[in-house]
MARGU-379075 format. One record per atom (N, C-alpha, C, CB): residue number from 1; z, y, x; atom name. Coordinates in nm, 2 decimals. Glycine has a CB too. Layout:
N
REC    n       Z       Y       X  atom
REC  NUM       Z       Y       X    CA
...
***
This chain:
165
REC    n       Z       Y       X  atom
REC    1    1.27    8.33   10.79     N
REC    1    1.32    8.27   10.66    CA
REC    1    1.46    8.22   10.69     C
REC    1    1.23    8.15   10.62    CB
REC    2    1.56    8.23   10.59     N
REC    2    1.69    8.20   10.62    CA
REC    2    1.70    8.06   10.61     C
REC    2    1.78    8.26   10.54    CB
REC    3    1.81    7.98   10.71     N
REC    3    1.83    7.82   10.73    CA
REC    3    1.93    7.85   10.60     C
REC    3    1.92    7.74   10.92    CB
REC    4    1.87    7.69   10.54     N
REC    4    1.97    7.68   10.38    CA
REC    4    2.07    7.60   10.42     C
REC    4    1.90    7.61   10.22    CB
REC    5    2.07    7.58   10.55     N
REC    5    2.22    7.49   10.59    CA
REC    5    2.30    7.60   10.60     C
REC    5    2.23    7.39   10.74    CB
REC    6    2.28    7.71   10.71     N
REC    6    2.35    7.81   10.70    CA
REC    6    2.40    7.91   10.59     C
REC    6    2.31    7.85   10.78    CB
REC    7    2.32    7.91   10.48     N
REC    7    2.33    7.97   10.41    CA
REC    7    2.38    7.91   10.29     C
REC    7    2.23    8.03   10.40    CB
REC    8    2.42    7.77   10.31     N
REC    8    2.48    7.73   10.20    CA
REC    8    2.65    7.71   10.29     C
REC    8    2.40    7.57   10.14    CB
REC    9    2.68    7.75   10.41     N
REC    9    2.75    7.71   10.48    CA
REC    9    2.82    7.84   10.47     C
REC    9    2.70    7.66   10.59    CB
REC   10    2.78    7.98   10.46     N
REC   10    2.82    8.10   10.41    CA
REC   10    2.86    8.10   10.28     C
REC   10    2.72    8.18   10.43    CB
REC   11    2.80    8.02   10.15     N
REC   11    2.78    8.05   10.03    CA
REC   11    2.92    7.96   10.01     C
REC   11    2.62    8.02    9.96    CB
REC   12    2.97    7.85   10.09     N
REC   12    3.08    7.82   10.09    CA
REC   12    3.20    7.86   10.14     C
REC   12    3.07    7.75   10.11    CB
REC   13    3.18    7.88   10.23     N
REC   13    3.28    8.05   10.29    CA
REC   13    3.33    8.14   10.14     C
REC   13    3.13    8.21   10.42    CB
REC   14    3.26    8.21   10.12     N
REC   14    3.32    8.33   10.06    CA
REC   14    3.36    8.25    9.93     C
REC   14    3.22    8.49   10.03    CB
REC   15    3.26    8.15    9.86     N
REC   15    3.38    8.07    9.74    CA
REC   15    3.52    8.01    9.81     C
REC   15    3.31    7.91    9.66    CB
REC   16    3.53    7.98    9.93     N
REC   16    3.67    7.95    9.93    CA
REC   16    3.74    8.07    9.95     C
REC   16    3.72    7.85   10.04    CB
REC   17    3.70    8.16   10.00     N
REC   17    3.78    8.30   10.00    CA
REC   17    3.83    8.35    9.85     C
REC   17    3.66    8.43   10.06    CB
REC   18    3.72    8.32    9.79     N
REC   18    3.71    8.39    9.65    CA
REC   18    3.88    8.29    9.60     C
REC   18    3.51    8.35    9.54    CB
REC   19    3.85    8.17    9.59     N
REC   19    3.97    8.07    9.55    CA
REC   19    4.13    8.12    9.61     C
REC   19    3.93    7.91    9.62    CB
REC   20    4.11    8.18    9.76     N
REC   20    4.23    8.17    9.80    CA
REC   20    4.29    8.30    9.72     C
REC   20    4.24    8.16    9.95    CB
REC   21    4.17    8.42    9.76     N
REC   21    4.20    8.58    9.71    CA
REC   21    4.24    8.55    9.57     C
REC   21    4.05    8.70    9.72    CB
REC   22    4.18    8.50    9.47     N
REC   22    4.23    8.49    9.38    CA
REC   22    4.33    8.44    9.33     C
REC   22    4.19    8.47    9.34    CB
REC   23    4.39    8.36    9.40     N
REC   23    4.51    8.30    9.37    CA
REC   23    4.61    8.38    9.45     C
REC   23    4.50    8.16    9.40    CB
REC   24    4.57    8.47    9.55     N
REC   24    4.70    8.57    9.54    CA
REC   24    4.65    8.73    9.49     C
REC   24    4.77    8.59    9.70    CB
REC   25    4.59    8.74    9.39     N
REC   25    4.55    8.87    9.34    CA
REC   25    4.68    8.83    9.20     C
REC   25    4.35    8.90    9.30    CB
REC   26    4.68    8.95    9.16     N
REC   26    4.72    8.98    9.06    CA
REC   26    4.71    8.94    8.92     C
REC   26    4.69    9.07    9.07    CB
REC   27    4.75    8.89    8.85     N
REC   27    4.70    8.79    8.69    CA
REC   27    4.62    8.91    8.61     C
REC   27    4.86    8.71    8.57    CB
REC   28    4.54    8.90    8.51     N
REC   28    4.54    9.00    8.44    CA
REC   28    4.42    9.12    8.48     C
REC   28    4.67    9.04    8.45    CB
REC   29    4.32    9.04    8.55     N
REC   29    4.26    9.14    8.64    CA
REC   29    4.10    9.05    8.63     C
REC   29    4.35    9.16    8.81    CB
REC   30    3.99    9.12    8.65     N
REC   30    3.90    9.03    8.70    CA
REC   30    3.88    9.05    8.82     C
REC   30    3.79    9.03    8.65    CB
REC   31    3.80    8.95    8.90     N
REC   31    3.85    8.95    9.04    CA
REC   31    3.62    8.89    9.07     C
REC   31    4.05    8.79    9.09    CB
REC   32    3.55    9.02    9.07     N
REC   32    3.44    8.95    9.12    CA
REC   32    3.37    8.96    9.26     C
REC   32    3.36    8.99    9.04    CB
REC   33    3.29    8.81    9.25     N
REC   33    3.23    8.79    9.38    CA
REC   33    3.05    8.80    9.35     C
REC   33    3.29    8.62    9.44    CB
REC   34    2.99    8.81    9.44     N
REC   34    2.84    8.82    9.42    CA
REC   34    2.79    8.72    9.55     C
REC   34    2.78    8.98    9.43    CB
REC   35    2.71    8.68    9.52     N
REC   35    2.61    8.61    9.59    CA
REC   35    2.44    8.61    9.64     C
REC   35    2.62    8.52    9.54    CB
REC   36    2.43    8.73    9.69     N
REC   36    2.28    8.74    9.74    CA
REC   36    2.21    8.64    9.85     C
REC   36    2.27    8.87    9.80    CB
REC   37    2.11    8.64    9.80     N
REC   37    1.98    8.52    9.83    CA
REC   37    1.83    8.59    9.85     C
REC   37    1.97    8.39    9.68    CB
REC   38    1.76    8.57    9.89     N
REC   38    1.63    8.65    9.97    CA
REC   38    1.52    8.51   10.01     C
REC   38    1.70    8.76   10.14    CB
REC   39    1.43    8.45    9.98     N
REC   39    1.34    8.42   10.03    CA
REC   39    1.17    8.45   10.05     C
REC   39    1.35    8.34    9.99    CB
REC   40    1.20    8.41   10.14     N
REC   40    1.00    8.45   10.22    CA
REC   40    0.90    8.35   10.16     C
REC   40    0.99    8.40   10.43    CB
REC   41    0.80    8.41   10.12     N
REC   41    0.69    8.29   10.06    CA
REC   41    0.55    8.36   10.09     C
REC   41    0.71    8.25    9.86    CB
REC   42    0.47    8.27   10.15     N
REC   42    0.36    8.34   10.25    CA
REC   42    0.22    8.31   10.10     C
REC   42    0.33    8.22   10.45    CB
REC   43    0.17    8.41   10.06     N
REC   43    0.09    8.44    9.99    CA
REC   43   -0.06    8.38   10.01     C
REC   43    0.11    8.56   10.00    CB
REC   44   -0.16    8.32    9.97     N
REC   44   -0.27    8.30   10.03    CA
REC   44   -0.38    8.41   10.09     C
REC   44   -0.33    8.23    9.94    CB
REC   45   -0.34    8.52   10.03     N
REC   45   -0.42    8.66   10.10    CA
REC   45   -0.39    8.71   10.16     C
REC   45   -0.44    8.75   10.06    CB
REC   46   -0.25    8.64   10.24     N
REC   46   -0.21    8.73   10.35    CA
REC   46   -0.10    8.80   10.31     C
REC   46   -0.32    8.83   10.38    CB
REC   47   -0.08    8.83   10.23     N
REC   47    0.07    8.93   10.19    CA
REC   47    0.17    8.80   10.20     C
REC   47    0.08    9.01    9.98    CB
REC   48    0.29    8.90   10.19     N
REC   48    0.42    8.78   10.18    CA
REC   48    0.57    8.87   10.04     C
REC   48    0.52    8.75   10.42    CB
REC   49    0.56    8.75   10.00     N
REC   49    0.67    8.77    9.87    CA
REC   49    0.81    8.74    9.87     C
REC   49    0.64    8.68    9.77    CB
REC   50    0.92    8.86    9.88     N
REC   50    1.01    8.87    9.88    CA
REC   50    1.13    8.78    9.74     C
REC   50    1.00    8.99    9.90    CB
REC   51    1.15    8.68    9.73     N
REC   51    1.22    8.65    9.61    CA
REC   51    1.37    8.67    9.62     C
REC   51    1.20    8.52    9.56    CB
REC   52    1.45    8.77    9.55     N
REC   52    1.55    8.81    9.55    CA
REC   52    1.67    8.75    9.46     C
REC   52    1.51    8.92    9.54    CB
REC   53    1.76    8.72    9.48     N
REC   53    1.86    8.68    9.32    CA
REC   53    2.00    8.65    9.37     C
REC   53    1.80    8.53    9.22    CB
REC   54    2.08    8.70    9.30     N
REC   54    2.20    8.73    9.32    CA
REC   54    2.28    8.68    9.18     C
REC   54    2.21    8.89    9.36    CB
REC   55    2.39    8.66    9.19     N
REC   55    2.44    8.54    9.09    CA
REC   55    2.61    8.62    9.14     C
REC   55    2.40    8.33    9.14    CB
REC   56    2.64    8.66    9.02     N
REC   56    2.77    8.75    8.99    CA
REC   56    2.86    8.68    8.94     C
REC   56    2.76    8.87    8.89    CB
REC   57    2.96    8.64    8.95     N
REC   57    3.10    8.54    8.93    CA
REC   57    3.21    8.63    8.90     C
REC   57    3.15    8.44    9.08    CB
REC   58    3.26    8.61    8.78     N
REC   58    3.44    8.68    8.78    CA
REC   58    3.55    8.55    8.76     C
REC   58    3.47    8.80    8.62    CB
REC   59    3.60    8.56    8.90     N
REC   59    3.67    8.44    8.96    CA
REC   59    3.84    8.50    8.87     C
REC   59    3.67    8.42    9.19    CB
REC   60    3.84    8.59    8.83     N
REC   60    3.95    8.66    8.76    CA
REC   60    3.99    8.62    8.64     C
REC   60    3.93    8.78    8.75    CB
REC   61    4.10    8.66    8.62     N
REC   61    4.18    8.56    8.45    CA
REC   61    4.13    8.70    8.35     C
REC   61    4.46    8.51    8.45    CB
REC   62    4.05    8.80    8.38     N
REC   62    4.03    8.91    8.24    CA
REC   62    3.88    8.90    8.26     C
REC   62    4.10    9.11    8.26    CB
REC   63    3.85    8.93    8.15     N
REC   63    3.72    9.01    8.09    CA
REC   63    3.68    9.14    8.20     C
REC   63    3.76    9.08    7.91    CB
REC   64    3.57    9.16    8.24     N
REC   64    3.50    9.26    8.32    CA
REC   64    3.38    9.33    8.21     C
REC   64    3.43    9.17    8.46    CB
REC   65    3.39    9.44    8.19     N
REC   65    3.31    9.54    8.10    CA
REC   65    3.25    9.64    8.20     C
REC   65    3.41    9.61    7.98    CB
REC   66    3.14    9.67    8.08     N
REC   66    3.01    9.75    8.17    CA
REC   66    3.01    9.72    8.31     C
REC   66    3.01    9.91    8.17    CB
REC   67    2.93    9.62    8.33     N
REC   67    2.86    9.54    8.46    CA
REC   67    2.76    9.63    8.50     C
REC   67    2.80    9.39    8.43    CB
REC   68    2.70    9.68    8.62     N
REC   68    2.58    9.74    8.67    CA
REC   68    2.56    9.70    8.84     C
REC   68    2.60    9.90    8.65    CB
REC   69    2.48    9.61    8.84     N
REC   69    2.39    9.56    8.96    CA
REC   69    2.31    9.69    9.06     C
REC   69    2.26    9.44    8.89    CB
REC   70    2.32    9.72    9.14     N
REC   70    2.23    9.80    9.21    CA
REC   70    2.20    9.73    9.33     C
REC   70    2.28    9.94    9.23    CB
REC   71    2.10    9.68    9.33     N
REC   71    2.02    9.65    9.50    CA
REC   71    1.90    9.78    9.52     C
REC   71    1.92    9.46    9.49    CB
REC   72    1.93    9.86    9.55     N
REC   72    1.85   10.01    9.58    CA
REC   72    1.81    9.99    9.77     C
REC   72    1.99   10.19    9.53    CB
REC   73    1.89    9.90    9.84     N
REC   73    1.80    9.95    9.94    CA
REC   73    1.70    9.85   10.00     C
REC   73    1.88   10.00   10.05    CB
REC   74    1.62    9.88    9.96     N
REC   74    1.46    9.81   10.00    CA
REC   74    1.40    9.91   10.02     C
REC   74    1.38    9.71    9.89    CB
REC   75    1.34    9.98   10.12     N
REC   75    1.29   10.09   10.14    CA
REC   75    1.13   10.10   10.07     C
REC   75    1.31   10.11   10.28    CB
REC   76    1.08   10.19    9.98     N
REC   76    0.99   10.20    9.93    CA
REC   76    0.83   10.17   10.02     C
REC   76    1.03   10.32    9.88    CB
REC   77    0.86   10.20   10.13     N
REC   77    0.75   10.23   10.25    CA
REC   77    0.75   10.03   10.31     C
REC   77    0.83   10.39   10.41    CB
REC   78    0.81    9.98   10.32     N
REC   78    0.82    9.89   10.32    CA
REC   78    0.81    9.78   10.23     C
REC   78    0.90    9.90   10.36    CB
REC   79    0.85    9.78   10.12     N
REC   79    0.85    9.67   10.01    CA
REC   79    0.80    9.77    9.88     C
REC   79    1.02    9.58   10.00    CB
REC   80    0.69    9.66    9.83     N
REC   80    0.72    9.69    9.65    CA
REC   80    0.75    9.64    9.55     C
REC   80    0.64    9.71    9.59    CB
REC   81    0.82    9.65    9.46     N
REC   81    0.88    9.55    9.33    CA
REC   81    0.74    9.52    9.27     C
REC   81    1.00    9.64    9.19    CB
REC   82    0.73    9.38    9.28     N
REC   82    0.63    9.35    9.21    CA
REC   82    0.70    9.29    9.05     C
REC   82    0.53    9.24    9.30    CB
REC   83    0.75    9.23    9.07     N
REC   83    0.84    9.16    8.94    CA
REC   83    0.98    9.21    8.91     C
REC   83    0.86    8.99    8.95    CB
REC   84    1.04    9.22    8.83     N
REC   84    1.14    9.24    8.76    CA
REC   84    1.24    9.40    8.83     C
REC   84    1.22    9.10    8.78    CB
REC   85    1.36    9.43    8.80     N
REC   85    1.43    9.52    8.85    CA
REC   85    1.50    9.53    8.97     C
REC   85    1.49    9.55    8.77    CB
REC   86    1.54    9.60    9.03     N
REC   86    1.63    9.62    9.15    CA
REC   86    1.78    9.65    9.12     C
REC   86    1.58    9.72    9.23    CB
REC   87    1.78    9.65    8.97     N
REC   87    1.90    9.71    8.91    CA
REC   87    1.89    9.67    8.79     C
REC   87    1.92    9.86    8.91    CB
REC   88    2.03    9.62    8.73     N
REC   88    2.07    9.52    8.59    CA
REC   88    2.20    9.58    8.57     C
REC   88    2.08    9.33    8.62    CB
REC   89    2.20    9.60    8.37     N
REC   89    2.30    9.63    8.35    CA
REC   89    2.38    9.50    8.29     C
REC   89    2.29    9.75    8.29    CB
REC   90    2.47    9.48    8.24     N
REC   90    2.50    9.33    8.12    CA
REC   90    2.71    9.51    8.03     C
REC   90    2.60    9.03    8.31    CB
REC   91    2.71    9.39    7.90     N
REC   91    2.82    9.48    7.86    CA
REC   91    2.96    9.39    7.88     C
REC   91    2.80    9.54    7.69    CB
REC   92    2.97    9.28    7.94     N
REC   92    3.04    9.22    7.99    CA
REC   92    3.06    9.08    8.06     C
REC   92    3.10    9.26    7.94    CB
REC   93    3.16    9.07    8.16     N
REC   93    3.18    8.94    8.22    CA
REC   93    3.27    8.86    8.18     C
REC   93    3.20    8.94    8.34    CB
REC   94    3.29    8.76    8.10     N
REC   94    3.38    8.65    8.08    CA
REC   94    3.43    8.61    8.24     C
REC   94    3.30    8.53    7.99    CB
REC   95    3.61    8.61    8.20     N
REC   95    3.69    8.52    8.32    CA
REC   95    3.62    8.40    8.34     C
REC   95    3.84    8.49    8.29    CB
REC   96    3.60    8.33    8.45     N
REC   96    3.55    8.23    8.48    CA
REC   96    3.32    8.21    8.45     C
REC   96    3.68    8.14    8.40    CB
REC   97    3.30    8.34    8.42     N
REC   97    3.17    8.37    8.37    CA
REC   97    3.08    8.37    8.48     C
REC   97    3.15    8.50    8.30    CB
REC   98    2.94    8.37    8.48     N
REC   98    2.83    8.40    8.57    CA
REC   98    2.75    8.48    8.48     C
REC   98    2.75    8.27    8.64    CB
REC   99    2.66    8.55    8.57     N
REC   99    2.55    8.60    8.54    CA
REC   99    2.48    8.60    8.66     C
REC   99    2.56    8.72    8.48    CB
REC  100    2.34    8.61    8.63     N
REC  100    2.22    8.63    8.74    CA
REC  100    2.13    8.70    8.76     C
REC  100    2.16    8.57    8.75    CB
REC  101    2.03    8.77    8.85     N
REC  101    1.95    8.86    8.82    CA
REC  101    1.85    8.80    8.90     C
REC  101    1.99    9.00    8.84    CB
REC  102    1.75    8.80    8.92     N
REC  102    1.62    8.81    9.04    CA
REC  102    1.52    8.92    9.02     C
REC  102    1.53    8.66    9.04    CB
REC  103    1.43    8.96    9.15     N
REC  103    1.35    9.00    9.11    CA
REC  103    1.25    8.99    9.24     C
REC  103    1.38    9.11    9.04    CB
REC  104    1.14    9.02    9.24     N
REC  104    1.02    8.96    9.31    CA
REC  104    0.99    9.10    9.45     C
REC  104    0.87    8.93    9.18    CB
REC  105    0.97    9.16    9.52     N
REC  105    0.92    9.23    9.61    CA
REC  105    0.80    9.13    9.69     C
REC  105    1.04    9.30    9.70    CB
REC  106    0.73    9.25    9.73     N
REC  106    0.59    9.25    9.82    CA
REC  106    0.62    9.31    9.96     C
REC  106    0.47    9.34    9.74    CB
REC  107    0.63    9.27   10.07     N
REC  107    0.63    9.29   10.20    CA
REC  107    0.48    9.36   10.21     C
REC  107    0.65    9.15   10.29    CB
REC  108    0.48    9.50   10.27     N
REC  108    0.41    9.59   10.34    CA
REC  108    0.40    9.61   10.44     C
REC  108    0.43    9.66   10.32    CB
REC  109    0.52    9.59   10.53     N
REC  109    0.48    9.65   10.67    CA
REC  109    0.53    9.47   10.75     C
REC  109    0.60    9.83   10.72    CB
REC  110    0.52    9.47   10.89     N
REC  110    0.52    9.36   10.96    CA
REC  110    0.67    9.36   11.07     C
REC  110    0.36    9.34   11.03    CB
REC  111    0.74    9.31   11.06     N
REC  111    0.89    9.33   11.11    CA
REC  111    1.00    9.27   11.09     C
REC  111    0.93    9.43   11.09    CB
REC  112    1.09    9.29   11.12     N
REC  112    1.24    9.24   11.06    CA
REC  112    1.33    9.33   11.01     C
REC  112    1.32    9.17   11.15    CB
REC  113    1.35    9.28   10.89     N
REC  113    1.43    9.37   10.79    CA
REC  113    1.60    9.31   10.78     C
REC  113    1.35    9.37   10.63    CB
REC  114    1.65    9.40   10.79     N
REC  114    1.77    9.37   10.78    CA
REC  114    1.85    9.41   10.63     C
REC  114    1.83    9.44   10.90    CB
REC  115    1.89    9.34   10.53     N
REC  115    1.90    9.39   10.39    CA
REC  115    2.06    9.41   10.38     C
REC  115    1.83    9.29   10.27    CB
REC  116    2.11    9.46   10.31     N
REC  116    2.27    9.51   10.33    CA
REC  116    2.28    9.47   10.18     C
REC  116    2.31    9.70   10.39    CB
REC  117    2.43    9.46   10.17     N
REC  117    2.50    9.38   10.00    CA
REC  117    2.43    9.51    9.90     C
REC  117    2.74    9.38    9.98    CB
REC  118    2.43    9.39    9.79     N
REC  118    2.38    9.46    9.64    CA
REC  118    2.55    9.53    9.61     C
REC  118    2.33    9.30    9.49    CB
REC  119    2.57    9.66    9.56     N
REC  119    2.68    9.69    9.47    CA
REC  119    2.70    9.66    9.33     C
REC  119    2.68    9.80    9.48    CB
REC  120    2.81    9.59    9.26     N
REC  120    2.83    9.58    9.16    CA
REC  120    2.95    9.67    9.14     C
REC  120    2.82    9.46    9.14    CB
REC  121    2.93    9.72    9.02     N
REC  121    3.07    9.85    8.93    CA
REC  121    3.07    9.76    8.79     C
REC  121    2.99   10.10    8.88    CB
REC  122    3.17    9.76    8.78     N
REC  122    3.23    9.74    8.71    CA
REC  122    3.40    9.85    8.61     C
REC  122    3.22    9.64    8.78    CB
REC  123    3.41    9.77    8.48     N
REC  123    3.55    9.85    8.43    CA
REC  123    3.66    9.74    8.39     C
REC  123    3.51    9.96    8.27    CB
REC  124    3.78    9.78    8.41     N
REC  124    3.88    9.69    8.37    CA
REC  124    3.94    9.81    8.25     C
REC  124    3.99    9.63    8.49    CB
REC  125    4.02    9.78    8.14     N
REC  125    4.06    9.83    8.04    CA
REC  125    4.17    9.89    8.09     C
REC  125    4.07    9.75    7.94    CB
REC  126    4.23    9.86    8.15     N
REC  126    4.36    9.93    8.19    CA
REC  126    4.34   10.02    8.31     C
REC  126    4.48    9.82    8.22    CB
REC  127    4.23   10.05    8.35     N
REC  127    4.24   10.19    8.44    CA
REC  127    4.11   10.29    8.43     C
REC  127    4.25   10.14    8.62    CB
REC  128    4.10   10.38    8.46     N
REC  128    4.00   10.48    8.43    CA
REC  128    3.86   10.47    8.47     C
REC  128    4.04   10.58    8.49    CB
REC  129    3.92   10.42    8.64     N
REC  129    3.83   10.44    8.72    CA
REC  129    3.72   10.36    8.74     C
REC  129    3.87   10.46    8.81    CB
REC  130    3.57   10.31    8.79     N
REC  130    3.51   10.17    8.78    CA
REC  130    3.57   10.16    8.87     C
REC  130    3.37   10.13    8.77    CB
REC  131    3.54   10.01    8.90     N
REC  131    3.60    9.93    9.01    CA
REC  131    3.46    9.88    9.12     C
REC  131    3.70    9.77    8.94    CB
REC  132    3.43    9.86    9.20     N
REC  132    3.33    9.82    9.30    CA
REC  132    3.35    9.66    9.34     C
REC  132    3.34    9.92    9.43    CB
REC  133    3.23    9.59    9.34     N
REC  133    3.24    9.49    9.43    CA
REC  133    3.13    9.48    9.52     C
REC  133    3.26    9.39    9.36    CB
REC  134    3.07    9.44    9.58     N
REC  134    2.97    9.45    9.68    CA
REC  134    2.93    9.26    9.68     C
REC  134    3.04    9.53    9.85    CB
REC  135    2.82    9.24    9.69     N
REC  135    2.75    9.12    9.73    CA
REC  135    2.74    9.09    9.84     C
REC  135    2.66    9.11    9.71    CB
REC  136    2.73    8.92    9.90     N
REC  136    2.70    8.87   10.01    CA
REC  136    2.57    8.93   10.07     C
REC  136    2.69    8.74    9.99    CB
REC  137    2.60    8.95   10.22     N
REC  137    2.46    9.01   10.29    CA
REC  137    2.32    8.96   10.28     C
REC  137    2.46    9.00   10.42    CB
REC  138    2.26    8.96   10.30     N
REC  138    2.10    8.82   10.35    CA
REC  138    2.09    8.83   10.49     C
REC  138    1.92    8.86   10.30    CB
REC  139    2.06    8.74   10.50     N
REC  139    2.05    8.68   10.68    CA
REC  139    1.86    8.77   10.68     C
REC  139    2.04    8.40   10.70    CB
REC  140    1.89    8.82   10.81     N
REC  140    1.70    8.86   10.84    CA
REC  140    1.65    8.83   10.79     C
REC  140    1.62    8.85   10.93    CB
REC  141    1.52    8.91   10.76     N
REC  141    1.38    8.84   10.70    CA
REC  141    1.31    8.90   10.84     C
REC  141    1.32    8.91   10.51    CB
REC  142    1.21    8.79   10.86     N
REC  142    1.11    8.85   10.95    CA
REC  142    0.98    8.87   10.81     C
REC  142    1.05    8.73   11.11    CB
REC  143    0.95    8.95   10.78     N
REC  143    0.85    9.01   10.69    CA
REC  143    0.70    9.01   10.76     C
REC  143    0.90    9.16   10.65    CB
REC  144    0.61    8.94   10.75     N
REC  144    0.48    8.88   10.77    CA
REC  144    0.49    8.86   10.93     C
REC  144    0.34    8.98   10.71    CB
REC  145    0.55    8.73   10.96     N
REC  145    0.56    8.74   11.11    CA
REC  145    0.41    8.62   11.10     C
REC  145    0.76    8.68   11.20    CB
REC  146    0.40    8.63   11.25     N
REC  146    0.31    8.53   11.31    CA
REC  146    0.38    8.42   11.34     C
REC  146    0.26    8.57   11.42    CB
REC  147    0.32    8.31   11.22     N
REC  147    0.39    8.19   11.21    CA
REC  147    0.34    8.06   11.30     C
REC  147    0.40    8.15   11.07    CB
REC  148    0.33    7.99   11.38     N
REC  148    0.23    7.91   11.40    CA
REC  148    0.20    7.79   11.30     C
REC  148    0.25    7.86   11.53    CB
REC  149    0.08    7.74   11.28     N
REC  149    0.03    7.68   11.18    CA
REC  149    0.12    7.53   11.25     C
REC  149   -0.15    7.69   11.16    CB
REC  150    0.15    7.50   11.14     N
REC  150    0.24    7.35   11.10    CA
REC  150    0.13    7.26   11.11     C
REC  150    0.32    7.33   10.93    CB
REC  151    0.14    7.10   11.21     N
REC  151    0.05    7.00   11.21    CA
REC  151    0.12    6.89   11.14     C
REC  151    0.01    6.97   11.34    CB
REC  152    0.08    6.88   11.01     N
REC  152    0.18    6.82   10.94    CA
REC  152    0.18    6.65   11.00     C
REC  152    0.14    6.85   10.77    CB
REC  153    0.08    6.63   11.01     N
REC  153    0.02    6.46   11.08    CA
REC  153    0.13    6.42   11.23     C
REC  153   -0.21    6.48   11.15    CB
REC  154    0.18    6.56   11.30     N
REC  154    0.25    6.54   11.41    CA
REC  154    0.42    6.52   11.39     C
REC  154    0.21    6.64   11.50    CB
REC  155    0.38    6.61   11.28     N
REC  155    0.53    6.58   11.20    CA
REC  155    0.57    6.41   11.15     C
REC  155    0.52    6.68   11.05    CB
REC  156    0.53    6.40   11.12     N
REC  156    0.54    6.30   11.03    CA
REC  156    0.53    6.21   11.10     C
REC  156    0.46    6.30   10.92    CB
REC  157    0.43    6.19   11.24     N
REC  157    0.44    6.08   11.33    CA
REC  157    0.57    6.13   11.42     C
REC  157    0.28    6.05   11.42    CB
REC  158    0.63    6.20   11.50     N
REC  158    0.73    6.23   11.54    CA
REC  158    0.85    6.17   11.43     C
REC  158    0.71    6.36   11.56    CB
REC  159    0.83    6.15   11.30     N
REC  159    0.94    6.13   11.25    CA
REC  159    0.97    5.96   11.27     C
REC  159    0.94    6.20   11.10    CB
REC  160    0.81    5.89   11.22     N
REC  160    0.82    5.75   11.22    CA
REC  160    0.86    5.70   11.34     C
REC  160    0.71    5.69   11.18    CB
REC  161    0.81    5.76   11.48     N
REC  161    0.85    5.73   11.58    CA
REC  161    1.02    5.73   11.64     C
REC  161    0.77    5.80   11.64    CB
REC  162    1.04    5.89   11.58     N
REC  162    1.20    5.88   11.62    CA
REC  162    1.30    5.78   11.52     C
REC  162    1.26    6.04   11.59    CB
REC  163    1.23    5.71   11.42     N
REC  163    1.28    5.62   11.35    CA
REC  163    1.32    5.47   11.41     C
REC  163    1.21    5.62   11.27    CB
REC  164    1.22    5.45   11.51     N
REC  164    1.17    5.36   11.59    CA
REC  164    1.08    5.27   11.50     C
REC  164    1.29    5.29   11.67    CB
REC  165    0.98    5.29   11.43     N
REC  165    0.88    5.25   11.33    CA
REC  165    0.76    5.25   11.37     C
REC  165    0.89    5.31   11.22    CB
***
């Protein structure tokens, strides 16, 4: 499961990147960032649930048209979409806009997966071609690892103690 210290410690990284890059990009342009997120949630039957969601930003002073999300690599043999899509379209991004997507997978096999950025395409009006942006990575998943069971009572006395209580 990913540390949300670190992963908020990343998630602040690339917004200051995004702040600096944008302020020396070009006016007149949208300029997007993505943000992928992945959590592990241990099922009562034994399975484990992938929650996925990625949150699209145009840090850019233009409008961004025909938006298309692809998170395609989750290998089929490995994971199944249990809830929502792996792919989202929207018909455009407002400068300073968000949008979001999530969607749910089912862990199949037992291991560590290594997930690679979602692609986003996008169009600006003034050139032909789409433009690409790519999303933040996800930190490993260990997918149904052998966890040891939590003693929550030792927890909690370890804490009052280190308190000196």
């Amino acid at each position: 499961m990913a540390n949300p210290i670190i992963t908020k410690i990343i998630f602040s990284l690339v917004l200051s990147l995004v702040f600096v890059s944008s302020s020396l990009a070009s006016f007149d342009v949208p300029f997007i960032v993505a943000h992928k997120k992945a959590t592990l949630s241990r099922l009562r039957s034994g399975a484990e649930r992938v929650s996925v969601s990625i949150d699209i930003y145009n840090q850019g002073s233009s409008t961004a048209y025909d938006i298309t999300l692809a998170d395609e690599n989750w290998p089929k043999d490995i994971f199944d979409v249990v809830k929502g899509n792996t792919s989202q379209s929207w018909d455009r991004l407002d400068a300073g806009g968000l949008l979001s997507h999530s969607f749910e997978l089912e862990g199949k096999v037992k291991g560590m997966f290594y997930g690679s950025p979602a692609l986003i395409t996008f169009r600006i009006p003034t050139k032909t071609v789409l433009q690409e942006a790519y999303s933040t990575p996800i930190l490993p998943l260990d997918v149904l690892a052998e966890k040891p069971p939590v003693q929550k009572f030792e927890l909690v006395s370890f804490f009052w103690l280190s308190m000196g209580l």
